[in-house]
C-alpha positions in Angstrom: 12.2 6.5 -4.2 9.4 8.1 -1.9 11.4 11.5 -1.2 12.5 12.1 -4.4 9.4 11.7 -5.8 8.8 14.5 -2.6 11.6 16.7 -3.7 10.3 16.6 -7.4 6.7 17.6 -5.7 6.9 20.1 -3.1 3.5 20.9 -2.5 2.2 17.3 -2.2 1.7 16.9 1.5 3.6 13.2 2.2 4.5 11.7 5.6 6.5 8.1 5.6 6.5 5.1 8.3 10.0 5.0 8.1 11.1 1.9 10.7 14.6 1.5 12.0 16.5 1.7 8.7 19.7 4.2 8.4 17.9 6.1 5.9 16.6 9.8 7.2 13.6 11.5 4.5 14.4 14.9 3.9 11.6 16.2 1.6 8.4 14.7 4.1 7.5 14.5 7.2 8.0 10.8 9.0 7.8 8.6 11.7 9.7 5.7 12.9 6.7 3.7 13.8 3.0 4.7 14.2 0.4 2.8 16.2 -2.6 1.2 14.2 -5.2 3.5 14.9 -2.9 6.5 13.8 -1.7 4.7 10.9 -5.9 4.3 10.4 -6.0 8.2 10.5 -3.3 8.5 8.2 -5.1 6.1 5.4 -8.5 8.3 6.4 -6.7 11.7 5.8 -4.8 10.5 2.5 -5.2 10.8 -0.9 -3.3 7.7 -2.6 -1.2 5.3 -0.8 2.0 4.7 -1.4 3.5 1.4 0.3 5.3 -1.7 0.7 3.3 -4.6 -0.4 2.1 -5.7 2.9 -1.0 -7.1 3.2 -2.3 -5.5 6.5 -1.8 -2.2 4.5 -3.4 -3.2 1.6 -6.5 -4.8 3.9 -6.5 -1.2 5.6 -6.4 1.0 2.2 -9.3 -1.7 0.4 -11.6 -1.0 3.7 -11.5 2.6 3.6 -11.3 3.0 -0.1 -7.6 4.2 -1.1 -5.7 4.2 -4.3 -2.6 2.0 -3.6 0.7 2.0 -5.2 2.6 -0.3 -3.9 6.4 -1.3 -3.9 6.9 -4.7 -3.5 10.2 -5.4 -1.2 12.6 -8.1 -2.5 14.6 -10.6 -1.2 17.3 -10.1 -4.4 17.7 -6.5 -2.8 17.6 -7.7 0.8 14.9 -5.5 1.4 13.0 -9.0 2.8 13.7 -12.9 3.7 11.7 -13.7 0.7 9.6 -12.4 -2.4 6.0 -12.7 -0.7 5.6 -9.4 -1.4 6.4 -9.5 -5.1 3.7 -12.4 -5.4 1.4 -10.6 -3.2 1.6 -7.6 -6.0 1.4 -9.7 -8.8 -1.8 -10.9 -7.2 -3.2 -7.6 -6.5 -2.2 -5.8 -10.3 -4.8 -4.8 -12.2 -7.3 -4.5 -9.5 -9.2 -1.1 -9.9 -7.4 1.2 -7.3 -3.9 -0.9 -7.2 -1.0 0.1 -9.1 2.6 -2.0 -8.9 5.9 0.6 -9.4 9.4 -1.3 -9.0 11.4 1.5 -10.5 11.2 5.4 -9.7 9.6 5.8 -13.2 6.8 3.5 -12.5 6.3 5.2 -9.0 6.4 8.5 -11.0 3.9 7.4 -13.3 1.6 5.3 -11.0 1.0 8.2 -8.6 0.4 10.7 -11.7 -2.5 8.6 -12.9 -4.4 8.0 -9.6 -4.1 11.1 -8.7 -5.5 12.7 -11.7 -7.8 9.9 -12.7 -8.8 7.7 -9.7 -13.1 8.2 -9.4 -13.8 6.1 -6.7 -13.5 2.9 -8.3 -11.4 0.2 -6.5 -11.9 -2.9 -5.0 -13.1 -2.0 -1.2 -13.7 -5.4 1.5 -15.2 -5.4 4.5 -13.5 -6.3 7.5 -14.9 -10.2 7.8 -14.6 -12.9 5.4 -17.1 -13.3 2.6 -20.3 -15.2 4.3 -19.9 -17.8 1.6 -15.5 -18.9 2.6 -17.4 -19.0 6.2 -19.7 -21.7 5.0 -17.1 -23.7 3.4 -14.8 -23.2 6.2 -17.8 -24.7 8.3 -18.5 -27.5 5.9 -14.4 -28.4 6.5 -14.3 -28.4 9.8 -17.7 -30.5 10.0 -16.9 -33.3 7.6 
């Protein structure tokens, strides 16, 4: 869906993680595999993020403040052992700076509407838990 969406928008600048699949982009740039800190550089240097609904990309985009649209794999396309990922995006929808796009359409449409609308406002965390899950956490272990 990603490189149509390229084709259809030459002039938008897009690089893909691609992994070992079959599959070869040819409207972006990509890379089999990137290491965290230049998959950190890529979230810096980007726009909106467009991505599988993995939660160590969704931690990374919500601590530098990125749009995400993500794509949720499924394990009825055997794109994944199970639908984590589609709960994982039904938890996250409708959180300022998250769109969910399932369909070519919706990724169309999702992207459109960050890009020419997104002001900043999204859910950003921090990179440790909340001090108050600490304290219960404590509590737990303590009683």
């Amino acid at each position: 869906m990603m490189d149509n969406w390229s084709k259809a928008h030459p002039d938008t600048k897009v690089h893909a993680q691609i992994g070992a699949g079959q599959y070869v982009p040819q409207a972006m740039s990509w890379s089999r595999s990137v290491s965290p800190a230049e998959f950190e550089q890529f979230v810096e240097s980007s726009e909106i993020i467009v991505a599988h609904a993995g939660m160590g990309t969704v931690i990374t985009a919500m601590q530098i403040g990125r749009p995400l649209v993500l794509v949720p794999r499924s394990a009825a396309h055997r794109e994944h052992t199970t639908d984590h990922q589609l709960d994982t995006a039904r938890w996250l929808d409708g959180r300022p700076g998250v769109k969910i796009a399932n369909t070519g359409d919706t990724l169309e449409s999702a992207i459109r509407e960050h890009m020419a609308n997104f002001a900043g406002n999204l859910d950003r965390i921090g990179d440790a838990a909340p001090q108050s899950f600490l304290d219960r956490i404590r509590g737990a272990l303590v009683d």
